[in-house]
N, C-alpha and C positions, 0 to 999 in steps of 0.2 A: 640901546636896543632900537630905538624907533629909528634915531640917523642910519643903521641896516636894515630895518624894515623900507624904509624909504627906497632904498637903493634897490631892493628885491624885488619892490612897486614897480620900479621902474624898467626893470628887463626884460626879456619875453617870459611866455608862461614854461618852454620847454626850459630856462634855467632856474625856474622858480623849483621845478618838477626833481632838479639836478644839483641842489641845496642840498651839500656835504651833511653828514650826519652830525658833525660838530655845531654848523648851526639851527640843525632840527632841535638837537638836546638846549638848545640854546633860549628856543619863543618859550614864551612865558606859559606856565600851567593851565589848563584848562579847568572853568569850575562851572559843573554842569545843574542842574537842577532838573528834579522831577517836573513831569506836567502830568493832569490827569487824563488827558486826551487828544493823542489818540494812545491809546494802552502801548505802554513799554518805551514811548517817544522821551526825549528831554529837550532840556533849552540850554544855550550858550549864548549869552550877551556880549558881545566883544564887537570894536571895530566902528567906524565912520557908519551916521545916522543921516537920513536925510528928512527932517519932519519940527514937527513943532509937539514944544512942555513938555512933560513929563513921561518918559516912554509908557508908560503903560495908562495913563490919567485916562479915564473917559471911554475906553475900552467897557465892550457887553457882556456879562457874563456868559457862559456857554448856553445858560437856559433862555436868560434873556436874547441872546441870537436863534437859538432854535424857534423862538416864539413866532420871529420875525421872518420864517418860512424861505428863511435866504439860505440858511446853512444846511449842507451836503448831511446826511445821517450817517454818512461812512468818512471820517474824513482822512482815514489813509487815503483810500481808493480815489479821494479827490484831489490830492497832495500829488498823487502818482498812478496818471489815468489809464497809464499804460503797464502790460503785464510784468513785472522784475525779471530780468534774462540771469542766469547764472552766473556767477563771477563777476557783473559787471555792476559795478555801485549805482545807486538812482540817484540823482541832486534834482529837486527842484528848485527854481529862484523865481523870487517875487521881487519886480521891477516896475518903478514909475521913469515915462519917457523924460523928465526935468530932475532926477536924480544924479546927478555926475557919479558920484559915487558906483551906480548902477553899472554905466556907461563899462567902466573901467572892468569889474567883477566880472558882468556879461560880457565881456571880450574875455578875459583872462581863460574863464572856463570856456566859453565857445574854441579858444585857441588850444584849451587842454583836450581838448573831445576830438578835435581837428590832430593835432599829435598821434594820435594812436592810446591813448589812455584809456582804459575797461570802465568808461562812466557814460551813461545814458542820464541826458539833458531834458526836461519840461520845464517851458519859461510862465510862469504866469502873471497877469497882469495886475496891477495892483496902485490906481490910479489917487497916490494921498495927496500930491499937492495940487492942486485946484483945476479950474474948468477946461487949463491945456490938455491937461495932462489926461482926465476920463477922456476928453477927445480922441487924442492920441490911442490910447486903447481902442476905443472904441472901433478906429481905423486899421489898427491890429488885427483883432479879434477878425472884423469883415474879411478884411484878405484873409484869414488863415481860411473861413468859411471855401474858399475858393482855390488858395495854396496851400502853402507850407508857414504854417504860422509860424516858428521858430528863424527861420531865413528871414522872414518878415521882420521882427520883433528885434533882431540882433543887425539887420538893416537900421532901420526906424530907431534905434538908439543910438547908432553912429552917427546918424542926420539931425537938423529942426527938419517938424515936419511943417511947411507950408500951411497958412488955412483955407478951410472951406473946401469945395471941390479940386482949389490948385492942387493942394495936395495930397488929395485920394487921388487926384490923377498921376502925380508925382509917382505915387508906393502901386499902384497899377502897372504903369509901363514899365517900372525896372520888375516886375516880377511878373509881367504877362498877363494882365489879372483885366479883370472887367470894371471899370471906373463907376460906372453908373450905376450896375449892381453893387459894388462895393459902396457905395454912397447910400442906397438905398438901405442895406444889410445894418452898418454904422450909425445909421440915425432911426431904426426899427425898435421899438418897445421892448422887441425879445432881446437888443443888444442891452438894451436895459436890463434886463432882467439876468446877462451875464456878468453885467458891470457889479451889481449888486451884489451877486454869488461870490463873485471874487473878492471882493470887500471883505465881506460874510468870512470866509475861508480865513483873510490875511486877522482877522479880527479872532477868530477862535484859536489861533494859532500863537497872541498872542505878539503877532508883528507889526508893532505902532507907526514903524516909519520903514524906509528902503535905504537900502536891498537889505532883503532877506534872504533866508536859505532853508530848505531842509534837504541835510546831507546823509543817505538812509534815515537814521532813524534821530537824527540830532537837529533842532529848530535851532537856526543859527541868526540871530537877530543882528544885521549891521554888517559892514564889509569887511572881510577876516583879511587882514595882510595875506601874501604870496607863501611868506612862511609857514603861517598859523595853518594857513588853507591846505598847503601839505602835508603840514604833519595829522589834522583832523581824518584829512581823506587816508591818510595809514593809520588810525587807529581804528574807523570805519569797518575798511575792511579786514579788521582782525576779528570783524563779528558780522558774518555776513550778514545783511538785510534779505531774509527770502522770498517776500513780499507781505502784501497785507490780508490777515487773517481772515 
């Protein structure tokens, strides 16, 4: 199973998309589990982690985050900031820029959304392995203040990002963006104050390390093979998600 999961890894996303029914029936069972929030959600642990000990070790409980004035009080509508269109599945993914694992998923689906597939994409940031990487965000987040953060973000995972101002100047020119402001926006308190939210969010949700996912209404912890990913996304929508309550 894994020596074909390899191999599916390996092709584009439209014949991951084009995976005969004989090897849908084939990926392994899913086994989901309740969470208590956000109401109706679950979780799937499966797939490539990128983080350290114990996935869940050291994790805040929801109150204990709530204390901490970080965490959203809605956290569908944080999951998925934007309104749910009819027919078309939500995923969000949570990505750290030094995750490879990341790299690969956020192509896979940015390539499936690019295909013509009925799935609307928000990428959110989720900076766990150290001071590059909140960087890195942080320079995300800036440019999106001024473009298209998702162009940005699936940029900026394909790349290293240069330091310092090289490369805010760098993520600037290739998207037209203002280096200076984006410098300033990046190293701002308030960007602090979204670094911390997003933490907040990746932490209630119970997602220890990257990439993550939530696929409508399923927290998918770890990088689901090409397989797994399609059969998820049809079982999905056999229950439309219509949005949040």
């Amino acid at each position: 199973m894994r020596r074909r999961e390899a191999l599916i890894v390996g092709g584009a996303v439209a014949v991951a998309l084009a995976i005969p029914p004989i090897l849908r029936r084939q990926t392994s069972a899913f086994e989901f589990s309740k969470i208590p929030n956000p109401p109706g959600f679950r979780r799937l642990v499966r797939g490539n982690l990128s983080g350290n000990g114990d996935l869940f070790a050291g994790l805040l409980t929801p109150e204990e985050e709530a204390a901490t004035g970080r965490l959203p009080g809605d956290l569908c509508t944080a999951i998925f900031p934007q309104p749910i269109v009819p027919k078309r599945l939500p995923i969000a993914v949570f990505s750290d820029y030094y995750c490879p694992y990341c790299a690969v998923l956020d192509k896979r689906l940015a390539d499936l959304a690019a295909s013509g597939s009925p799935i609307d994409l928000v990428f959110h940031e989720l900076p766990l392995l150290g001071e590059r990487s909140v960087w890195a965000s942080r320079v995300a987040l800036a440019g999106g203040m001024q473009g298209d953060h998702t162009a940005i973000h699936l940029d900026m995972m394909q790349r290293v990002l240069r330091p310092g101002i090289v490369g805010v100047r760098d993520v600037a020119e290739r998207h037209g963006l203002d280096a200076q402001q984006m410098m300033d926006d990046a190293m701002s308190p308030e960007m602090t104050v979204k670094i911390e939210e997003a933490l907040a969010l990746g932490r209630a949700l119970g997602i220890p390390g990257t990439p993550g996912m939530v696929v409508s209404r399923t927290v998918v912890v770890g990088a689901l093979p090409a397989a797994d990913l399609a059969k998820l996304i049809e079982l999905e929508r056999e229950t439309p998600f219509t949005g949040c309550a």
